[in-house]
N, C-alpha and C positions, 0 to 999 in steps of 0.2 A: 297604874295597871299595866299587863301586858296584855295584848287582846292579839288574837288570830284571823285573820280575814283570807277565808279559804274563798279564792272562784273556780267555781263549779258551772260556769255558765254557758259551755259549750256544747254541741251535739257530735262532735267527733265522728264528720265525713270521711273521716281518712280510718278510721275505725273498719266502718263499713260494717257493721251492729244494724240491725235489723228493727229493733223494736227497743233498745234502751240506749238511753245516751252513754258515752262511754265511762262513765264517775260509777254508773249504776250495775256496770257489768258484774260476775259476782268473781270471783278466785279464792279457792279453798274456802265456799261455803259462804262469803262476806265479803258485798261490796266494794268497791276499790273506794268511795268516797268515803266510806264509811272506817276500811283502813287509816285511811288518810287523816280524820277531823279525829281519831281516836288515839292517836301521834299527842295531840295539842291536849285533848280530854283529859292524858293520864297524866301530865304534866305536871308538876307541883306548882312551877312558877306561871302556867297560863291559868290566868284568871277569868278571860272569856273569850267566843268564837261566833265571829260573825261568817255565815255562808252565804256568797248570793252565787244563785241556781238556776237554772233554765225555767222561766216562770211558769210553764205549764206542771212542771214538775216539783214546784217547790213543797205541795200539801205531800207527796210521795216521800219527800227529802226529809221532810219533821216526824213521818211516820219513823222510818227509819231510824231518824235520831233518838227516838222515844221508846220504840222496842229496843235499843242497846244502852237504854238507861244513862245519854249521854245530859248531863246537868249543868254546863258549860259555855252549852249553844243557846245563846242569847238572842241572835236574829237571826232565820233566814230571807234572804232579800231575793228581789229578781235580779238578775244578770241583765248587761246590758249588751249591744250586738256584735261588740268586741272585748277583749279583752281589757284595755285599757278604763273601758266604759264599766266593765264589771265589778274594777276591781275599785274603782271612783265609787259607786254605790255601796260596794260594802264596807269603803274607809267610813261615807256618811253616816252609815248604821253604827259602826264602830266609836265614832263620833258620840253616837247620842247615850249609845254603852257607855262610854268614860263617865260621862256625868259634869264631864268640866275637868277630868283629870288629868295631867300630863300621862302621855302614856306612851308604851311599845307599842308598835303594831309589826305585826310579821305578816308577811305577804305571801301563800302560798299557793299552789294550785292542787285544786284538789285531786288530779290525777300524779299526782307524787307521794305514793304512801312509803317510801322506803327512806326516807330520812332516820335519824337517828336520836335519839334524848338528847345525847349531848349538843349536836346539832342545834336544837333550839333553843338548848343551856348558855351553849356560845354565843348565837344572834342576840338573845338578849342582853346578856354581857358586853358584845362589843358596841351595842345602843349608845349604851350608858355610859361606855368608855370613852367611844370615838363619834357617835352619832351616826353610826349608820354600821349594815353588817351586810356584803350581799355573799351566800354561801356558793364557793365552786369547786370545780376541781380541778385539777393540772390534767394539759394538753398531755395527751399519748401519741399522737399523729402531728405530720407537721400539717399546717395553715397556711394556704398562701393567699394571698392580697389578687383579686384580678381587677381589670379596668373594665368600664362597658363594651368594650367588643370581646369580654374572654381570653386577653393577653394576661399573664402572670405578670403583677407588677412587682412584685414585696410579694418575699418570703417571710415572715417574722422570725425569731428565735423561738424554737419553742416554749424554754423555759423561763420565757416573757407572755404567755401564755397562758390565761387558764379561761375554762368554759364556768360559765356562771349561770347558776342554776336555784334550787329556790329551798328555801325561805330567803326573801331580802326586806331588810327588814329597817327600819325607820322611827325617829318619833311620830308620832300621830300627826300632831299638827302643822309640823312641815311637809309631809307628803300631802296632802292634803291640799296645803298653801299648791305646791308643784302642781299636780292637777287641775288647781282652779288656774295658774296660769296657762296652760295647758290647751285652756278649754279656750280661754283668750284669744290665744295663739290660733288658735287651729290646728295641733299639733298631732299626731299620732305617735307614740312611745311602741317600740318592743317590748320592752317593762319596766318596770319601777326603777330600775339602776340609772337605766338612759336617760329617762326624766331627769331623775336627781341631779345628775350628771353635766346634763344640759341647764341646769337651773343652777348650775354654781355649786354643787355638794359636792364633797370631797367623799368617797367611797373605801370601806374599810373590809379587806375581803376575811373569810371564814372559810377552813376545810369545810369540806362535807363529805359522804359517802362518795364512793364514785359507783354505787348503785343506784343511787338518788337519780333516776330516768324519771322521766315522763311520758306514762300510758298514752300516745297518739297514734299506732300505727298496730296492724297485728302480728308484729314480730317484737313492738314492744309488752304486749300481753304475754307473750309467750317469753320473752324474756324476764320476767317478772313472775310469772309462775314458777320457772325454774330456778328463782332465786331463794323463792319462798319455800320450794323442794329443796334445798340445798340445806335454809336455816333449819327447815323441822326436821333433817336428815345430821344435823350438828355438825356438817360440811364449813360453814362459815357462821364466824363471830363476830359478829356488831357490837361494838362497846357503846 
């Protein structure tokens, strides 16, 4: 199987949203989580989508998925109080989805609705290939390296460079294994890459858009609006 594990489990302080978390915000008419898990929906090759959600909001979240007649979403889970924690709960739920089966799972957040088909066409492809796919995109600015007192140590090359971004994507059961080490540890991950990473995975990277942002900030809503202005204005082509 390939399975989807969208987290959705944050309230987006940096948002500064008033009354919905920011997955639930709307643009052009239709929720941004809702963009986002509808990416995975139309997919030929996702076979199923686990979401875990801000629990107070998870009965909101299956409303949702149910008036846009999504058939796909197999659990929404609660979220847990980080990210890492989130995204551990809905591997588990993801888990009892398989049935026992080896499977993909892709790893995405659900404030990234602007990935692309082939995008997830790729991640699953390069699973299967290489064991693992984390999708980014090449450095446009340079990078530099500082020390704890804000001395520039290391400049990197750019074109040694790229910003990694999401879907990343994994067999099920070794992410999984990663996390329970994880939890052993006492370890906290930025995401799924650095785990793997740190657990001995060898990482296999994928283009992706270099649209492909992440709704955290309200200049990234408003960049994202205007991207969305641009596609229905036939200004830009997404293959």
């Amino acid at each position: 199987m390939n399975i989807a594990v969208i987290f959705a489990g944050g309230v987006g302080k940096r948002m500064r949203s008033k009354d919905l978390p920011k997955q639930f915000l709307v643009i052009h008419g239709k929720p941004i989580i809702v963009r986002t898990v509808e990416l995975f929906e139309k997919h030929s090759d996702i076979d199923a989508i686990v979401v875990a959600c801000v629990p107070e909001w998870i009965e909101y979240c299956e409303q949702l998925f149910s008036q846009y007649g999504f058939n796909k979403v197999a659990k929404v889970v609660a979220g847990g109080t980080t990210g890492q924690e989130s995204i551990y709960k809905g591997l588990q739920a993801a888990e009892v989805v398989s049935g026992g089966e080896r499977s993909v799972v892709l790893v995405h957040d659900g404030v990234r609705p602007l990935i692309s088909e082939s995008t997830i066409t790729d991640n699953i492809d390069a699973v299967r290939t290489y064991g693992s796919a984390v999708t980014c995109v090449p450095a446009k600015e340079t990078v530099v390296e500082i020390d704890e007192g804000g001395e520039v140590v290391k400049v990197p090359e750019r074109s040694h460079i790229r910003f990694a971004r999401a879907p990343q994507s994994y067999w099920l059961d070794e992410l999984i294994a990663a996390h329970g080490r994880a939890i052993a540890d006492g370890r906290e991950f930025v995401d799924s890459a650095s785990m793997m990473r740190a657990y001995g995975h060898s990482l296999h990277l994928v283009d992706g858009p270099e649209e492909n942002i992440k709704i955290t900030t309200p200049g990234d809503f408003f960049a994202m609006r205007a991207i969305l202005d641009a596609r229905e204005n036939e200004q830009i082509y997404v293959s």
